[in-house]
C-alpha positions, 0 to 999 in steps of 0.5 A: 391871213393872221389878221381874218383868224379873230374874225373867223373864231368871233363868227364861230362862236357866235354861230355856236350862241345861235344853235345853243340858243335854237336847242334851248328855244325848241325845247317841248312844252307838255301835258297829260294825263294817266290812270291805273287798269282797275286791277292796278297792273297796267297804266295808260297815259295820253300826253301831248307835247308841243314845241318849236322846230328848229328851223321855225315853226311848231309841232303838236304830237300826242302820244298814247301808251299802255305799259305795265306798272313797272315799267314794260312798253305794252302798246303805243301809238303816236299822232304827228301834228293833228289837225286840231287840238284833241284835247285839254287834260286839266279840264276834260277830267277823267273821262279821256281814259277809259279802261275796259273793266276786264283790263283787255283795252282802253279807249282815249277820247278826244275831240273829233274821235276816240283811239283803243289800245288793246292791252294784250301783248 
């Protein structure tokens, strides 16, 4: 019985290597882009994060948010694993957001469609 003790612990640890190693790997990748309301109170953002699943595989999600400038959640919608990339933020430029000029909503374009978030609570 003393004899499978180091060969217990040797398997353990490196179980342990792997699963650190798996939480490293998995770590998410990620991009976006915000602007300001005209009137400066709020700031919407869109972000796409992309990673390895633990078990293997990628995921895609984007998230799109509207908060206040000091940091209050006002609207968030998040998008699991769309069916194709919705955006590039370095070269689709400022256009993505959109702010309505009465700071009510913004509008985020994407490739296949658009997303509006209302600003109002």
């Amino acid at each position: 019985m003393r004899k499978s003790i180091p060969y217990i612990s040797t398997l353990l640890v490196f179980a342990l290597i792997f699963v650190l190693f798996r939480f490293i790997a998995s770590v998410p990748a990620g991009a976006g882009r915000g602007i300001n309301s005209p009137d400066g109170k709020f700031i919407a953002e869109a972000m796409s994060l992309e990673g390895e699943k633990f078990w293997g595989g990628i995921y895609t999600c984007y998230n799109f948010r509207i908060q206040t400038t000091n940091g209050d959640l006002i609207c968030h919608c998040r998008l699991n694993d769309p069916p194709q990339p919705l955006s590039d933020w370095y070269n689709d430029g400022d256009h993505l957001i959109l702010w309505e000029t009465n700071n009510s909503s913004v509008t985020f374009n994407f490739k296949g469609g658009h997303l509006n978030l209302s600003a109002k609570p």
